[in-house]
N, C-alpha and C positions, 0 to 999 in steps of 0.2 A: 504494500500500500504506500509506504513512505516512497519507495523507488516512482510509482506512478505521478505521484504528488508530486516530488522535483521535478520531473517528466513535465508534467501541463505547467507548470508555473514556469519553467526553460521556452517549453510553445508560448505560454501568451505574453512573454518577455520579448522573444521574437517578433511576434503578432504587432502587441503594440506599437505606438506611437511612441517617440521618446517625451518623457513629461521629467518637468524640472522637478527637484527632491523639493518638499516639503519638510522643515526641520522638526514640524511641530506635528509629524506626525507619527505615531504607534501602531506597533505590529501586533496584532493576537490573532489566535486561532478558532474559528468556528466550525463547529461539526454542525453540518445543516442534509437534511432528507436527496438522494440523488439527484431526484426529480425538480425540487428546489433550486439546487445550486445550477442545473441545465439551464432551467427557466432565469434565473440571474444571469448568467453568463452570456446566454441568446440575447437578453435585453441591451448585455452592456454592449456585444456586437451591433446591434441595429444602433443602438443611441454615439457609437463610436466615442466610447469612455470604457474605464476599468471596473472590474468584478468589486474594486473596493469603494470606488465614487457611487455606485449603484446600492451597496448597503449601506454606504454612510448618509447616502440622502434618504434611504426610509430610515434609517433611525431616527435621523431628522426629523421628519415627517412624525414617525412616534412618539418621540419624546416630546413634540411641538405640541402633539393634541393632548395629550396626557395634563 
Protein backbone atom coordinates (compact mmCIF):
# COMPACT_ATOMS: atom_id res chain seq x y z
CA UNK A 1 0.00 0.00 0.00
CA UNK A 2 2.70 2.43 1.18
CA UNK A 3 4.67 1.55 -2.39
CA UNK A 4 1.21 2.57 -4.22
CA UNK A 5 0.93 5.70 -2.40
CA UNK A 6 4.51 7.15 -3.28
CA UNK A 7 3.50 5.71 -6.69
CA UNK A 8 0.35 8.22 -7.20
CA UNK A 9 1.62 11.01 -5.31
CA UNK A 10 5.37 10.78 -7.84
CA UNK A 11 2.19 10.73 -10.81
CA UNK A 12 0.34 13.62 -9.68
CA UNK A 13 3.66 15.44 -8.90
CA UNK A 14 4.39 14.82 -12.47
CA UNK A 15 0.70 15.71 -13.60
CA UNK A 16 0.76 18.90 -11.88
CA UNK A 17 1.21 22.34 -12.55
CA UNK A 18 4.31 23.75 -10.70
CA UNK A 19 2.80 25.90 -7.69
CA UNK A 20 4.97 28.17 -5.43
CA UNK A 21 5.44 26.50 -1.70
CA UNK A 22 3.22 27.96 0.79
CA UNK A 23 5.28 28.32 4.16
CA UNK A 24 2.21 28.32 6.19
CA UNK A 25 1.21 25.23 5.09
CA UNK A 26 0.97 21.59 6.81
CA UNK A 27 1.05 18.13 5.88
CA UNK A 28 -1.22 15.34 7.45
CA UNK A 29 -2.63 12.39 6.56
CA UNK A 30 -6.21 11.38 5.73
CA UNK A 31 -7.79 7.98 5.31
CA UNK A 32 -10.91 8.68 3.27
CA UNK A 33 -13.44 5.69 1.51
CA UNK A 34 -11.98 4.73 -2.36
CA UNK A 35 -14.76 5.99 -3.83
CA UNK A 36 -14.30 9.21 -2.15
CA UNK A 37 -10.84 10.05 -2.73
CA UNK A 38 -11.63 9.02 -6.98
CA UNK A 39 -14.42 11.58 -6.78
CA UNK A 40 -11.87 14.26 -5.04
CA UNK A 41 -9.32 13.75 -7.34
CA UNK A 42 -11.68 13.63 -10.65
CA UNK A 43 -12.92 17.10 -9.35
CA UNK A 44 -9.47 18.47 -8.76
CA UNK A 45 -8.61 17.30 -12.42
CA UNK A 46 -11.73 19.02 -14.05
CA UNK A 47 -11.38 22.38 -11.73
CA UNK A 48 -7.24 22.17 -12.61
CA UNK A 49 -6.02 22.42 -8.89
CA UNK A 50 -4.77 19.85 -6.26
CA UNK A 51 -6.35 16.98 -4.28
CA UNK A 52 -5.24 19.22 -1.32
CA UNK A 53 -6.80 22.98 -2.55
CA UNK A 54 -10.20 20.76 -3.06
CA UNK A 55 -10.27 19.49 0.72
CA UNK A 56 -9.11 22.46 2.02
CA UNK A 57 -11.94 24.40 0.43
CA UNK A 58 -14.62 22.04 1.88
CA UNK A 59 -13.27 22.22 5.18
CA UNK A 60 -13.64 25.77 4.57
CA UNK A 61 -16.84 25.58 3.51
CA UNK A 62 -17.53 23.35 6.91
CA UNK A 63 -16.11 24.96 9.40
CA UNK A 64 -17.77 28.23 7.69
CA UNK A 65 -21.35 26.91 8.25
CA UNK A 66 -20.74 25.36 11.41
Amino acid sequence: MARLQASLRRAETIQAAPRAAAPHLCRTTVRLPADLLKRGRDLAERESATFSEIVARALERLLRSR
